[in-house]
Every structure is written in C-alpha cells, then in structure tokens.
C-alpha positions as CSV (number, residue, x, y, z in Angstrom):
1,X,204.3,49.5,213.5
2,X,200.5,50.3,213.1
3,X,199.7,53.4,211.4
4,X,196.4,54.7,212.2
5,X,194.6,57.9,210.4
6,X,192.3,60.0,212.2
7,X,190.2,62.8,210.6
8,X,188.3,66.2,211.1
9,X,186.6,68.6,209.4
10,X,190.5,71.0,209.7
11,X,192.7,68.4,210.2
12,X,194.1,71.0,212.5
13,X,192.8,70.7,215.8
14,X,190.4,67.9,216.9
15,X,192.2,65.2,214.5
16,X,195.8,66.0,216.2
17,X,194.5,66.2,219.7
18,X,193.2,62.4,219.0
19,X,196.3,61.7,217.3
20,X,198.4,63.0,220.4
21,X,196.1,60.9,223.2
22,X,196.5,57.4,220.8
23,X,199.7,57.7,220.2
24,X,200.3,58.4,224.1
25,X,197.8,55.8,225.2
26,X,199.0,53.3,222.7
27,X,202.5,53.4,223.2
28,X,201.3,53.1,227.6
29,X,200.0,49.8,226.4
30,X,203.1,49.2,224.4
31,X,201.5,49.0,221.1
32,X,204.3,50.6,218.3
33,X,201.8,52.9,216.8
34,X,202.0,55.9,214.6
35,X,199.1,58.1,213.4
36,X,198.6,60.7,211.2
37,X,196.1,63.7,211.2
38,X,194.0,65.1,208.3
39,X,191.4,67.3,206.6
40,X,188.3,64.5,206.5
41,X,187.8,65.9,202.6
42,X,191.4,64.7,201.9
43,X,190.6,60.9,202.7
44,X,190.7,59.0,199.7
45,X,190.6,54.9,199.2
46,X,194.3,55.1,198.1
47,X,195.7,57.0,200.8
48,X,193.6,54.7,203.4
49,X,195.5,52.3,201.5
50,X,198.4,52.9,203.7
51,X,196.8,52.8,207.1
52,X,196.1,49.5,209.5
53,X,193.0,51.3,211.5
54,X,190.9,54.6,210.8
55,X,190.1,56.3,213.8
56,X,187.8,59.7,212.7
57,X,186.4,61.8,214.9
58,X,182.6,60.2,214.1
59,X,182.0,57.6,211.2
60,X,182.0,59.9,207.8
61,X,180.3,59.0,204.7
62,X,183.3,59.1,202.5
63,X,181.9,57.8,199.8
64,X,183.9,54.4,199.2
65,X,183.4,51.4,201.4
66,X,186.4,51.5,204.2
67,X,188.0,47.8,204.1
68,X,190.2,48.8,207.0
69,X,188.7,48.9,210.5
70,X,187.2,51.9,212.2
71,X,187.2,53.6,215.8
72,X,185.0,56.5,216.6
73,X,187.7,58.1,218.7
74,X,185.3,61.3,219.2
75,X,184.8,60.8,222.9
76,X,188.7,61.3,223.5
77,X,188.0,64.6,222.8
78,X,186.0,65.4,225.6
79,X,188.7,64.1,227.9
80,X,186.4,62.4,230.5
81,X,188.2,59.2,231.6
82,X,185.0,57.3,231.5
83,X,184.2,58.2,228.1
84,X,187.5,57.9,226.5
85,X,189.0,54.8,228.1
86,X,186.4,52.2,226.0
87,X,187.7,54.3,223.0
88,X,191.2,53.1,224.2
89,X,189.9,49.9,224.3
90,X,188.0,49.5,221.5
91,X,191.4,50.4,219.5
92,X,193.7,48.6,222.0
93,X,191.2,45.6,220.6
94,X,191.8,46.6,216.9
95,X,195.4,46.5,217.3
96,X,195.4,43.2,218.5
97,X,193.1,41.8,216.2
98,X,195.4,42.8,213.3
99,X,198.1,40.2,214.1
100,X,201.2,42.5,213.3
C-alpha cells in the first residue's frame, strides 16, 4: 500500500477532490494506494513520517526539508485531461520508483 498525503489551505475541498481523482486514477493503473487530505498548516515532519509520496496542491514552504517525494497535483484540479494526465504520470512514476 502507498499512502500519499495531499494538502490545501481547508483540507476540505481542493485536497479531497485530489485525493478522490489519485485514488481513482491510481487504483485504474492498479497501483494499491491510499491518501489522505489535510489543512496544509497541519503538515508536520512527523506526520509526513507516515506517508510514501506528498502530493499538495502547489509546492508549500513548510518549513522543514520534505525527505519524501513530491507531486504538484494542482492541475487535477482543473479537470482538463491534458493538464491532469502528466500529473497522473508524474505520480504513476513516483509510485514505481519507490520499489514497494
């Protein structure tokens, strides 16, 4: 299973509509994924811990160095295929890079 985190400024709206389309598109590809949606001022270094990929909805200064790899999944939102499917890919990429 890869969990993934993704991140807004709510962690109501934006966050779970990319956390709906990953999982979706993810799971198409047959990646096992799970990901989980939160307030961007909730991120901590111990709770990114716990997470294989962080996939925000633009790159955040969070003010700790991420050690585990990011995807700007903002253009998912905007739900043009030809802006969200090298999103898809990008990640599709990270997940097989991780060697789980």
């Amino acid at each position: 299973m890869i969990k993934i985190l993704t991140a807004c400024g709510a962690g109501v709206n934006s966050s779970h509509q990319i956390k709906d389309a990953l999982e979706d598109e993810m799971k198409s590809r047959g990646f096992d994924v799970s990901c989980d949606a939160v307030m961007i001022k909730d991120v901590t270094e111990e709770m990114m811990s716990g997470y294989d990929i962080f996939a925000p909805i633009v790159t955040p200064d969070l003010g700790f160095e991420v050690k585990i790899p990011t995807v700007d999944c903002g253009p998912i939102l905007y739900r043009i295929p030809v802006m969200a499917q090298p999103v898809y890919d990008k990640m599709a990429e990270t997940i097989k890079s991780l060697n789980k």
